[in-house]
GUTORVEX-816033 format. One record per residue (C-alpha): x negated, y, z. Coordinates in steps of 0.5 Angstrom, whole numbers, plus 2048, in hexadecimal, padded with zeros to 3 digits. Example, Ala and Ser with C-alpha at 12.3 -4.5 7.8 and 13.67 -1.06 7.14 Angstrom:
// residues 2
+-----+-----+-----+
:  px :  py :  pz :
+-----+-----+-----+
: 7E7 : 7F7 : 810 :
: 7E5 : 7FE : 80E :
+-----+-----+-----+
This chain:
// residues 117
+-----+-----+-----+
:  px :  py :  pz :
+-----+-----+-----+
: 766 : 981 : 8B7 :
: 76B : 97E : 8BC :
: 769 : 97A : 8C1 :
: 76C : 978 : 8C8 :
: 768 : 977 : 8CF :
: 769 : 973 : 8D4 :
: 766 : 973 : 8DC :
: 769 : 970 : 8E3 :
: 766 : 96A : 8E1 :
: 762 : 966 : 8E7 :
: 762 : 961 : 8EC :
: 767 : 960 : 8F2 :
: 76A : 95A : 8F6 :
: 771 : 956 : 8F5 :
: 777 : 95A : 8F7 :
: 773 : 961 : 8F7 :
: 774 : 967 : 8F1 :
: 771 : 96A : 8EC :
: 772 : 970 : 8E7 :
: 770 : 970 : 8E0 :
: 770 : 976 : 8DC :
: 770 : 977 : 8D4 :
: 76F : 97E : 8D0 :
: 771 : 97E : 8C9 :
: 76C : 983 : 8C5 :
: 76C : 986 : 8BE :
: 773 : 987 : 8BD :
: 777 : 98E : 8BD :
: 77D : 988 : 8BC :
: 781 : 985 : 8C3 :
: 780 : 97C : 8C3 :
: 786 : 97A : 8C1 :
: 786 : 974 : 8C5 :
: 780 : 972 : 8CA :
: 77E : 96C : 8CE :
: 779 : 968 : 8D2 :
: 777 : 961 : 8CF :
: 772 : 95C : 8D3 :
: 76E : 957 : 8D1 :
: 76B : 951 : 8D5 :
: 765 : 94D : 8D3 :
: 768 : 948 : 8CE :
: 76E : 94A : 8CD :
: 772 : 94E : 8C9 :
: 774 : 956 : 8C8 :
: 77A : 957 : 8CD :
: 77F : 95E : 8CE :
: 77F : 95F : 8D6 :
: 783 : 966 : 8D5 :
: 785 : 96B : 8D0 :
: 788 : 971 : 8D0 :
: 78B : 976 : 8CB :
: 78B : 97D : 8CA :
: 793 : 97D : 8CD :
: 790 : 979 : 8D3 :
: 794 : 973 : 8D1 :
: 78F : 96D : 8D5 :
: 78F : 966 : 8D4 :
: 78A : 961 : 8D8 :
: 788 : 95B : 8D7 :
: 78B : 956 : 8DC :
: 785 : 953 : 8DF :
: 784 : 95B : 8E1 :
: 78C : 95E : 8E3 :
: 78C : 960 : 8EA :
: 785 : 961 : 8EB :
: 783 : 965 : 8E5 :
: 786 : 96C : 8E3 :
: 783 : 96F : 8DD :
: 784 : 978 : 8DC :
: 781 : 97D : 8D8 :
: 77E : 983 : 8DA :
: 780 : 989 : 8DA :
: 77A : 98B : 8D5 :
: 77B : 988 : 8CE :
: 77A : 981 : 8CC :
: 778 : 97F : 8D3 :
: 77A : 979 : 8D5 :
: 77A : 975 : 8DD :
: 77A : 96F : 8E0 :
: 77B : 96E : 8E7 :
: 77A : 967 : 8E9 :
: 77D : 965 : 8EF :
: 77C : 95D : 8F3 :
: 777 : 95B : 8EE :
: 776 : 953 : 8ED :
: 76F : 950 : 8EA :
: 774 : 94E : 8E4 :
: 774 : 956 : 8E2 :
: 76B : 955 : 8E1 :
: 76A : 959 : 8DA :
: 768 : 95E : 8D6 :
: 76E : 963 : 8D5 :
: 76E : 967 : 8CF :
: 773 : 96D : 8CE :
: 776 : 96C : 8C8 :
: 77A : 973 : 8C4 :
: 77E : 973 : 8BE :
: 77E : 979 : 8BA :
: 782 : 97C : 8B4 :
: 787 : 97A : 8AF :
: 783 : 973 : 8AD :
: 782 : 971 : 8B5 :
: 77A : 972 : 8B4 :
: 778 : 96E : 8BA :
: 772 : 971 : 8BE :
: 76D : 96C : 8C3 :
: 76A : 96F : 8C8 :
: 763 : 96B : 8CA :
: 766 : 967 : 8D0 :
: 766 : 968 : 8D8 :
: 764 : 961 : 8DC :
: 768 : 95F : 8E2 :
: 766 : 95A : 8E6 :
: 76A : 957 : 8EB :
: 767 : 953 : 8F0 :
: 76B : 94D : 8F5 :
+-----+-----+-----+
């Protein structure tokens, strides 16, 4: 079964770092695309980053100059590097992977960032 991983989640002051991980199981195939989402309680589902298998990047404007997405040298591995945290980033981040010719979209379970003022 394919199935993604997250981790880095935790608790950090504004304008500190965090480093999400996500690691992608099950699949002798690459992702086409993968990406981070977040959630905050109440709210919508949102993209933060994604990345393709050509690393083409693309952020959400909220997070540009703050947060770089990459992939990792082992296969359908995913990074985010999270600079000049605000309290506004607080949620569950969930590593997101397209996969095949359909786009089959794979979750992972969620990591939760908490950024306190």
């Amino acid at each position: 079964q394919v199935h993604l991983v997250e981790s880095g989640g935790g608790l950090v002051q504004a304008g500190g770092s965090l480093r999400l991980s996500c690691a992608g199981y099950g699949s002798i195939f690459s992702f086409n695309v993968m990406g981070w989402y977040r959630q905050a309680s109440g709210k919508q589902r949102e993209l933060v980053a994604t990345i393709t298998r050509g690393n083409s990047t693309n952020y959400a404007d909220s997070v540009k100059g703050r947060f770089t997405i990459s992939r990792g040298n082992a296969k359908n591995t995913v990074y985010l590097q999270m600079n000049s945290l605000k309290p506004e980033d607080t949620g569950a981040y969930f590593c997101n992977g397209e996969l095949g010719y359909y786009r089959t979209a794979y979750w992972g379970q969620g990591t939760q960032v908490t950024v306190s003022s």
